[in-house]
C-alpha positions as CSV (number, residue, x, y, z in Angstrom):
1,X,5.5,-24.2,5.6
2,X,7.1,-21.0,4.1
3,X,5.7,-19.3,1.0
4,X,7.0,-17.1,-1.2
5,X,6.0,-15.3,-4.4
6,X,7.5,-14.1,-7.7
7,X,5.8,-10.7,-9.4
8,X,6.6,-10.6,-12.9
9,X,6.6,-6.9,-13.1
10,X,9.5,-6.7,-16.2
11,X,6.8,-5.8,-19.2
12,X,7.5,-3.1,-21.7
13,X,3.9,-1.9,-21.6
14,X,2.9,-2.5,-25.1
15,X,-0.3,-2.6,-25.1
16,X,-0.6,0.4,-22.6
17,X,0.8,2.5,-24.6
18,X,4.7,1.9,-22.9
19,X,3.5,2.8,-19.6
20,X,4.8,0.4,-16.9
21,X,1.4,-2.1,-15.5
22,X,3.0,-2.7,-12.4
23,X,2.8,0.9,-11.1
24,X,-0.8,2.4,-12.3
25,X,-2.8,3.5,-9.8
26,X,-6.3,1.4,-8.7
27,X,-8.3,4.1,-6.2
28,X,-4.7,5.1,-4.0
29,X,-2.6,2.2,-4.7
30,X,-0.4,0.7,-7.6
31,X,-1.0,-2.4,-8.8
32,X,2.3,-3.5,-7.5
33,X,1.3,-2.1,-3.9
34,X,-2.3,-3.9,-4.4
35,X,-0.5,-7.3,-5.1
36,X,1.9,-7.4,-2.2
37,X,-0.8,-6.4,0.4
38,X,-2.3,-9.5,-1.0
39,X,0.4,-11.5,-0.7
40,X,1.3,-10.2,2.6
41,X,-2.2,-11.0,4.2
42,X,-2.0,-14.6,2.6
43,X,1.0,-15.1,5.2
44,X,3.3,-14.8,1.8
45,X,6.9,-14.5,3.5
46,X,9.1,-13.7,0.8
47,X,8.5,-11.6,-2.3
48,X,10.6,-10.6,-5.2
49,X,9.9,-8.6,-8.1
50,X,11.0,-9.3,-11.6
51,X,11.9,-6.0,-13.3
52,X,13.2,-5.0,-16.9
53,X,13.9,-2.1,-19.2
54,X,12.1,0.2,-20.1
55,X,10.7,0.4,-16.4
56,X,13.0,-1.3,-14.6
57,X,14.7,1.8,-12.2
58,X,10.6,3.2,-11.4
59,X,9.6,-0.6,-10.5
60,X,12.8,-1.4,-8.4
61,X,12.2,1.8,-6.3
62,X,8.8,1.2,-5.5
63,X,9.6,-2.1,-4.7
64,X,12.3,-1.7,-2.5
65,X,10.5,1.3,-1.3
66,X,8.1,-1.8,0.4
67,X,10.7,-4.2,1.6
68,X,10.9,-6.3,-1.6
69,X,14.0,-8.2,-3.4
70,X,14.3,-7.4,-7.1
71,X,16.4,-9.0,-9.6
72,X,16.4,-8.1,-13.6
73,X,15.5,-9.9,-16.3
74,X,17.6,-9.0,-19.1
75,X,16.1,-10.7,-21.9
76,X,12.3,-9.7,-21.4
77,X,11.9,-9.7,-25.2
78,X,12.0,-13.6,-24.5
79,X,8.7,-13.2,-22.9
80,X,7.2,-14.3,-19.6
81,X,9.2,-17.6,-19.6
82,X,12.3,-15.8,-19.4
83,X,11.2,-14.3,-16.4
């Protein structure tokens, strides 16, 4: 059986002061980087990233700077559920 995972990484940061979750820093890794070497070790086959304004070009880089697939939620005012 294949797994795959969806990362919802399209938050506007509100609560951190409008800086982007996905790509702070934990010791010498992003979140984001953190997360997929998770997935990746649980065998996880496919990945793709859910990315939105206001972050949305700095997330998709990183992201496809590791392999992943990205598509954009353009309604991330609708919350997670639109994701």
């Amino acid at each position: 059986m294949s797994k795959a995972c969806v990362l919802l990484a399209a938050g506007q940061g509100e609560r951190m002061g409008q800086r982007c979750k996905a790509l702070l820093t934990l010791g010498s890794k992003t979140f984001l980087e953190t997360i997929v070497s998770t997935c990746r070790a649980a065998a996880v086959r496919e990945i793709v990233v859910v990315v939105a304004q206001p972050h949305a070009l700095e997330t998709r880089a990183v992201a496809e700077s590791l392999g992943l697939d990205c598509t954009h939620n353009a309604q991330p005012e609708m919350g997670m559920s639109s994701s």
